[in-house]
Backbone as XML, in Angstrom:
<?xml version="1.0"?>
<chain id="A" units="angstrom">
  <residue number="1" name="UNK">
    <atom name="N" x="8.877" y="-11.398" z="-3.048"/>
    <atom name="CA" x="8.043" y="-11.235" z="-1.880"/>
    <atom name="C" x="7.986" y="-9.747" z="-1.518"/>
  </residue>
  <residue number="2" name="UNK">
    <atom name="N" x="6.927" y="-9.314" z="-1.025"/>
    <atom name="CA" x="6.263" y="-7.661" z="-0.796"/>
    <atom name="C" x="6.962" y="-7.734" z="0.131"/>
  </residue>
  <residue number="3" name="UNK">
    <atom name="N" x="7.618" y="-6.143" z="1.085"/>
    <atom name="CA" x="7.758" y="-6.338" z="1.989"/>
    <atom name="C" x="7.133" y="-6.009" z="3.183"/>
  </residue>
  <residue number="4" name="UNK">
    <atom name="N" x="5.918" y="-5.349" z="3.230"/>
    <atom name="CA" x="4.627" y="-5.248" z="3.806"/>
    <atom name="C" x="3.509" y="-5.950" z="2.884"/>
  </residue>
  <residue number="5" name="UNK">
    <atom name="N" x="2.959" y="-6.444" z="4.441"/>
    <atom name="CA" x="1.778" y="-7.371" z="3.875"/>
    <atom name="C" x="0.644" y="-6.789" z="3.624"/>
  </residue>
  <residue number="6" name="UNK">
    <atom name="N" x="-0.378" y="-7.077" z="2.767"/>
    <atom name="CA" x="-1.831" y="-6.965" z="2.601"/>
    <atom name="C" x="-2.504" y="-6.335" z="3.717"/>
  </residue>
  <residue number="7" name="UNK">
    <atom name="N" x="-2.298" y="-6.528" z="5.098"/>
    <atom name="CA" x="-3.163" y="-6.095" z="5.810"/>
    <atom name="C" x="-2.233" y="-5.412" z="7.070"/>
  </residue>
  <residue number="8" name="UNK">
    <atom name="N" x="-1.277" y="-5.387" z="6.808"/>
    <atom name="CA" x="-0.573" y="-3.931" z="7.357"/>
    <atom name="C" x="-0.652" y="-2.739" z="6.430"/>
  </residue>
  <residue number="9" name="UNK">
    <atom name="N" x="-0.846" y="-3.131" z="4.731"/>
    <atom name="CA" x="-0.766" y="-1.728" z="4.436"/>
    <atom name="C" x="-2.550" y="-1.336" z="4.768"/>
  </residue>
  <residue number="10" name="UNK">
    <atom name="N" x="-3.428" y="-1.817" z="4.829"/>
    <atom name="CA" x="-4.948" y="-1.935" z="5.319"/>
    <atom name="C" x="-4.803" y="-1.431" z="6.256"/>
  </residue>
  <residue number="11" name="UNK">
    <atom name="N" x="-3.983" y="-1.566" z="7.651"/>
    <atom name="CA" x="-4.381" y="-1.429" z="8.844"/>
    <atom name="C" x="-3.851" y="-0.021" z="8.925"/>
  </residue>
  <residue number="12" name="UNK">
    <atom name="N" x="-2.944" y="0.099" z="8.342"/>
    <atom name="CA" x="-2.153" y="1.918" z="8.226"/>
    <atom name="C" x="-3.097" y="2.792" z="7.415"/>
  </residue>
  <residue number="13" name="UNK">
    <atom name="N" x="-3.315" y="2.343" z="6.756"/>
    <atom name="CA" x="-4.249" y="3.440" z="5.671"/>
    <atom name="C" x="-5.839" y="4.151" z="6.869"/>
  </residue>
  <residue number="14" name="UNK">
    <atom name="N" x="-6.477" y="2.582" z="7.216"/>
    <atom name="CA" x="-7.480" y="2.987" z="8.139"/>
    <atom name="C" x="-7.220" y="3.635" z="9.530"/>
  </residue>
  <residue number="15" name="UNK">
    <atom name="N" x="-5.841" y="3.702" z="10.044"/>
    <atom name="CA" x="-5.398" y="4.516" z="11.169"/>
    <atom name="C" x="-5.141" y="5.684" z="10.882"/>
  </residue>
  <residue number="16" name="UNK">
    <atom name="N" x="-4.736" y="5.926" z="9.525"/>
    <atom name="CA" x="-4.430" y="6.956" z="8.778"/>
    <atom name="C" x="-5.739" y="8.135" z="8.746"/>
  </residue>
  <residue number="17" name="UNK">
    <atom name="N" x="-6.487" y="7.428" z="8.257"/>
    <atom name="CA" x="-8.391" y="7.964" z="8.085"/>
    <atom name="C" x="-8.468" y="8.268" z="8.501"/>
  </residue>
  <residue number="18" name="UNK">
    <atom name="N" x="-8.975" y="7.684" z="9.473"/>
    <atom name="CA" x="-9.917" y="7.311" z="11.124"/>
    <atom name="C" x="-9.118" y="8.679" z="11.958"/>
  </residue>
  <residue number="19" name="UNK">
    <atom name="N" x="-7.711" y="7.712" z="12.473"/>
    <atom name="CA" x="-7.473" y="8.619" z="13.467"/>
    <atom name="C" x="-6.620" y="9.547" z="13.373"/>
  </residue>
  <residue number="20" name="UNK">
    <atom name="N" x="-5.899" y="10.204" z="14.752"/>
    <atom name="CA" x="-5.287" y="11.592" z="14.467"/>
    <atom name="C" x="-3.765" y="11.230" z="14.338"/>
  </residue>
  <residue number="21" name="UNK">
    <atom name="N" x="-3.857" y="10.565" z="14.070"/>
    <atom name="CA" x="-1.808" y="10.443" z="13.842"/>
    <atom name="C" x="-1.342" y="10.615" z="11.933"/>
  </residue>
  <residue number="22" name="UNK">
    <atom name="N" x="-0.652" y="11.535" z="12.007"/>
    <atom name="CA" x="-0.009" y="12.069" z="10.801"/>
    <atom name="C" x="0.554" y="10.675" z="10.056"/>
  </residue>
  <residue number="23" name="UNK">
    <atom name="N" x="1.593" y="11.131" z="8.716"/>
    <atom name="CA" x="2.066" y="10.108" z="7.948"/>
    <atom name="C" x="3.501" y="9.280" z="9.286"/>
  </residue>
  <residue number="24" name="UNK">
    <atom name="N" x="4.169" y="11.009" z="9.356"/>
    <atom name="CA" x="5.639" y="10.707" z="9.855"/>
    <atom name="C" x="5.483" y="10.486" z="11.459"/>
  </residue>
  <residue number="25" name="UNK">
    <atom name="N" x="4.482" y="10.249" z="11.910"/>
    <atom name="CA" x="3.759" y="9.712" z="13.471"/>
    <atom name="C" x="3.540" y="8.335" z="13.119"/>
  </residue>
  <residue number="26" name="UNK">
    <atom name="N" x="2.701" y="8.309" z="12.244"/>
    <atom name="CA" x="2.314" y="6.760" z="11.893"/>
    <atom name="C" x="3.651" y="5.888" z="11.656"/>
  </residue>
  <residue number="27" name="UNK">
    <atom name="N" x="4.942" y="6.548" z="10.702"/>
    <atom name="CA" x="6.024" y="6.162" z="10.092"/>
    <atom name="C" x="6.875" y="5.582" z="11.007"/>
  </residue>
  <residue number="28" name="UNK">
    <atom name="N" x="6.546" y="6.637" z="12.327"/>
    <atom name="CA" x="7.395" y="6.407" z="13.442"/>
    <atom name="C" x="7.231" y="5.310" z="14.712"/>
  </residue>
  <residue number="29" name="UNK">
    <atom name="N" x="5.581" y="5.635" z="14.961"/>
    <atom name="CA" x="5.035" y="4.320" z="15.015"/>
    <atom name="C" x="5.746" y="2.973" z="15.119"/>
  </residue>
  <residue number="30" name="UNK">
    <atom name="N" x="5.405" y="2.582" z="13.438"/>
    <atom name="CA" x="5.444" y="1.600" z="13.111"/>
    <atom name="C" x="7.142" y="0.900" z="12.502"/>
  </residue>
  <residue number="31" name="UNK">
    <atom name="N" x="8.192" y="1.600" z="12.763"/>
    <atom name="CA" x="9.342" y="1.479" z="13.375"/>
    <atom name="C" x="9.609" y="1.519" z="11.419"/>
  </residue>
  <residue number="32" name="UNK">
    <atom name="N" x="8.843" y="2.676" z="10.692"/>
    <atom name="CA" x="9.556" y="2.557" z="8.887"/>
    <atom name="C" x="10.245" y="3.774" z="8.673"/>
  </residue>
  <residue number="33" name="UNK">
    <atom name="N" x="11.333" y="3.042" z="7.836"/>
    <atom name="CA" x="12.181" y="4.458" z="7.060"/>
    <atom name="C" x="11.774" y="5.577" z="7.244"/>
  </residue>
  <residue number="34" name="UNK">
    <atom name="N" x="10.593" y="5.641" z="6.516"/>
    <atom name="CA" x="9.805" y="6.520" z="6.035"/>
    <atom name="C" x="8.106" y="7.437" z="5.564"/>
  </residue>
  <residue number="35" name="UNK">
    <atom name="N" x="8.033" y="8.004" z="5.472"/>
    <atom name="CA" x="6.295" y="7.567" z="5.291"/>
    <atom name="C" x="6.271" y="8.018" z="4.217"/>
  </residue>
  <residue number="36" name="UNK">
    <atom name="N" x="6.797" y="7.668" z="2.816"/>
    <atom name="CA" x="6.411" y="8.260" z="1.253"/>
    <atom name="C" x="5.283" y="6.962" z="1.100"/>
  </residue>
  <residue number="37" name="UNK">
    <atom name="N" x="5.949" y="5.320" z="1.433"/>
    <atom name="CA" x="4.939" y="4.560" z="1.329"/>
    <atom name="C" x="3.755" y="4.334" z="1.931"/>
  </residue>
  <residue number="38" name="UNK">
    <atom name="N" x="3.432" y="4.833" z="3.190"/>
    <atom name="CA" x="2.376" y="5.233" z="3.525"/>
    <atom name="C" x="1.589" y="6.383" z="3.011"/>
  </residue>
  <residue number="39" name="UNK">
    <atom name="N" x="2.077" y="7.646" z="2.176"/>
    <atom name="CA" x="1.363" y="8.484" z="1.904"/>
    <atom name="C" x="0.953" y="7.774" z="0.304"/>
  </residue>
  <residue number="40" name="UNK">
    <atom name="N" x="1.793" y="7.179" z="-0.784"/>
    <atom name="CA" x="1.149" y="6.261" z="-1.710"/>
    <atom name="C" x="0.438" y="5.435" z="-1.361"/>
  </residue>
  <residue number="41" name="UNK">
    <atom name="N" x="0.196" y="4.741" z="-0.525"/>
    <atom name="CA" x="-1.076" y="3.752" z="-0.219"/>
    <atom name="C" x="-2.096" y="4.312" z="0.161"/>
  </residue>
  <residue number="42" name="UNK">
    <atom name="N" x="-2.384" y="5.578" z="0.776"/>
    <atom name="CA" x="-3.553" y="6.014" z="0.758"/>
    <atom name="C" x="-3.578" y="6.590" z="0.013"/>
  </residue>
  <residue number="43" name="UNK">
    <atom name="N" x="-2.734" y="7.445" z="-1.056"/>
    <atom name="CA" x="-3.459" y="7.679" z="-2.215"/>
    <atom name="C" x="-4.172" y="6.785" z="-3.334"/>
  </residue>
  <residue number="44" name="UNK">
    <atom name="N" x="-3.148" y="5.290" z="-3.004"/>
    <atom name="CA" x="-4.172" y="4.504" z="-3.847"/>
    <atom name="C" x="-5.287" y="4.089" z="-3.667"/>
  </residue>
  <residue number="45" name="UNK">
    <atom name="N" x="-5.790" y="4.064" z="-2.010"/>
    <atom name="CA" x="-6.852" y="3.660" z="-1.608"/>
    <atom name="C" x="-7.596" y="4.494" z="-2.032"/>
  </residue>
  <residue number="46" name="UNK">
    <atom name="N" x="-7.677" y="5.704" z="-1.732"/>
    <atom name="CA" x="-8.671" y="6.994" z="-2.004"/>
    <atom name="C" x="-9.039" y="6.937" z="-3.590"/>
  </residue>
  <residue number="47" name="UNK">
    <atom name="N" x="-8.163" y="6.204" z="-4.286"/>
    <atom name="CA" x="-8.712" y="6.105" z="-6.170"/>
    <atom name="C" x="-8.847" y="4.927" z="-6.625"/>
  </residue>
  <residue number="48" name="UNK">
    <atom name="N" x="-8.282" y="4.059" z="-6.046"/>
    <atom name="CA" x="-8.983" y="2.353" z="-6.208"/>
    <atom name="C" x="-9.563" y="1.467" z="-5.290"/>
  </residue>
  <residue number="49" name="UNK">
    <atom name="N" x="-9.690" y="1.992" z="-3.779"/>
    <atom name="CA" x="-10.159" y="1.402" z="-2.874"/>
    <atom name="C" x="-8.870" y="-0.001" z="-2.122"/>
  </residue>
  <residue number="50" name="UNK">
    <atom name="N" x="-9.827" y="-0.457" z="-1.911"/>
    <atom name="CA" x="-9.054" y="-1.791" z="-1.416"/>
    <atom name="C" x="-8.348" y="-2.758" z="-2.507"/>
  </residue>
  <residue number="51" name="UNK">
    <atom name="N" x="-8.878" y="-2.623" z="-3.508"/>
    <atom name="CA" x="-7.867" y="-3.742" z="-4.363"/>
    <atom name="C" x="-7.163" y="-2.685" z="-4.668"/>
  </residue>
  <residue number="52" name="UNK">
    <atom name="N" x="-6.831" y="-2.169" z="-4.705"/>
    <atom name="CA" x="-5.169" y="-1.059" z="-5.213"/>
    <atom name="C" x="-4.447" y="-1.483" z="-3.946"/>
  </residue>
  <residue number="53" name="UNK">
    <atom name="N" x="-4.754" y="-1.842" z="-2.866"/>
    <atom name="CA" x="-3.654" y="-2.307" z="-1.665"/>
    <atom name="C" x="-3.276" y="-3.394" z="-1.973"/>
  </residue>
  <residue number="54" name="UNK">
    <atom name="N" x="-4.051" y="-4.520" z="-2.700"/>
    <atom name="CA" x="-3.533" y="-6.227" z="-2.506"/>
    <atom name="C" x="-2.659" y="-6.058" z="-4.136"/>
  </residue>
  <residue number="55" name="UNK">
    <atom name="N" x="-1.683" y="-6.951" z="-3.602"/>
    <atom name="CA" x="-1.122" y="-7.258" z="-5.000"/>
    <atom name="C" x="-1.411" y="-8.240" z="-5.918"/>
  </residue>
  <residue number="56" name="UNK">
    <atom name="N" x="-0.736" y="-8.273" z="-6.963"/>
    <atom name="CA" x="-1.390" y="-8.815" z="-7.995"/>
    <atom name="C" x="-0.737" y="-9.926" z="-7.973"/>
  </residue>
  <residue number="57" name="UNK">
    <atom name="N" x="-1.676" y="-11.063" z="-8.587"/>
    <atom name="CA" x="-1.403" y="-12.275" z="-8.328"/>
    <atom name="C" x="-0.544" y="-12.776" z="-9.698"/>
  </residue>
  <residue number="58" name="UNK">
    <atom name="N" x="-1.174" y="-12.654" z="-10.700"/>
    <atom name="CA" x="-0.900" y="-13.423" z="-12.017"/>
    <atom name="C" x="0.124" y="-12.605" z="-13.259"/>
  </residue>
  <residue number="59" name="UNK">
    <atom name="N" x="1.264" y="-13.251" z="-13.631"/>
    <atom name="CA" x="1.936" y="-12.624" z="-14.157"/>
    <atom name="C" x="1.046" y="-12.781" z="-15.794"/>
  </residue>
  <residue number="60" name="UNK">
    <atom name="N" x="1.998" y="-11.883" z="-16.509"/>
    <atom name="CA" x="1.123" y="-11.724" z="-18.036"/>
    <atom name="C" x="1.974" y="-12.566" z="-18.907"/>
  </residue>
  <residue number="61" name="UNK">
    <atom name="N" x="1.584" y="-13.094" z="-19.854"/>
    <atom name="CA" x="1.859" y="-13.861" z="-20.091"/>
    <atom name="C" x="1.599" y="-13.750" z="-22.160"/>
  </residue>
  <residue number="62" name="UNK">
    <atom name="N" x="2.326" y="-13.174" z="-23.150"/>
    <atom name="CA" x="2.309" y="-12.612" z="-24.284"/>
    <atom name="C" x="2.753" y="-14.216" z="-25.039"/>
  </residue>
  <residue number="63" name="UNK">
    <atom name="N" x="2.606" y="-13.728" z="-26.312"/>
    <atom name="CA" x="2.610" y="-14.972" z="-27.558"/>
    <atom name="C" x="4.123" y="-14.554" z="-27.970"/>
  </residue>
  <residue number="64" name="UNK">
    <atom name="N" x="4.283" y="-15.589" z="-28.542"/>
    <atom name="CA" x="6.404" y="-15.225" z="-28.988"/>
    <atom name="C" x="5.984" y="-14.328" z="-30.178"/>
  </residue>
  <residue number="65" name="UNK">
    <atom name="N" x="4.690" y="-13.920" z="-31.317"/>
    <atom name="CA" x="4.829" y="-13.188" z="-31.905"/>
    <atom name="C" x="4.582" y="-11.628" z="-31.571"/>
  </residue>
  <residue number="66" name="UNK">
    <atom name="N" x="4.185" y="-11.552" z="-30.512"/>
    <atom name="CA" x="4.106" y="-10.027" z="-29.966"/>
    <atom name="C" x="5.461" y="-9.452" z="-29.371"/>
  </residue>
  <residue number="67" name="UNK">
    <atom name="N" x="6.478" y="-10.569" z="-28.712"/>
    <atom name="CA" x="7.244" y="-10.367" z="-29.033"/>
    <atom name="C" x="8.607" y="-10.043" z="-29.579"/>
  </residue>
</chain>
């Protein structure tokens, strides 16, 4: 299990944008460690958009001869 959800890391990224509060304002905010994971989520947003925030659903799944 993630330990931020889908639409807290959404709702930080767009407060992030939008308004004037920094990473370690936002960090503080929102009662986290830290803000390295807030500054990676908007970098992923800014290069994959919104599906780089949701996680992935389906594990992979290889043939016993690969390996």
């Amino acid at each position: 299990m993630a330990k931020y959800s889908e639409e807290f890391k959404i709702k930080l990224v767009t407060e992030y944008l939008y308004g004037k509060l920094g990473y370690r304002s936002l960090a503080k905010k929102y009662n986290m460690a830290s803000e390295t994971s807030i500054i990676e989520w908007v970098k992923v947003y800014k290069s994959q958009g919104m599906d780089g925030l949701k996680r992935r659903q389906t594990k992979e799944m290889y043939p016993v001869q690969f390996k």
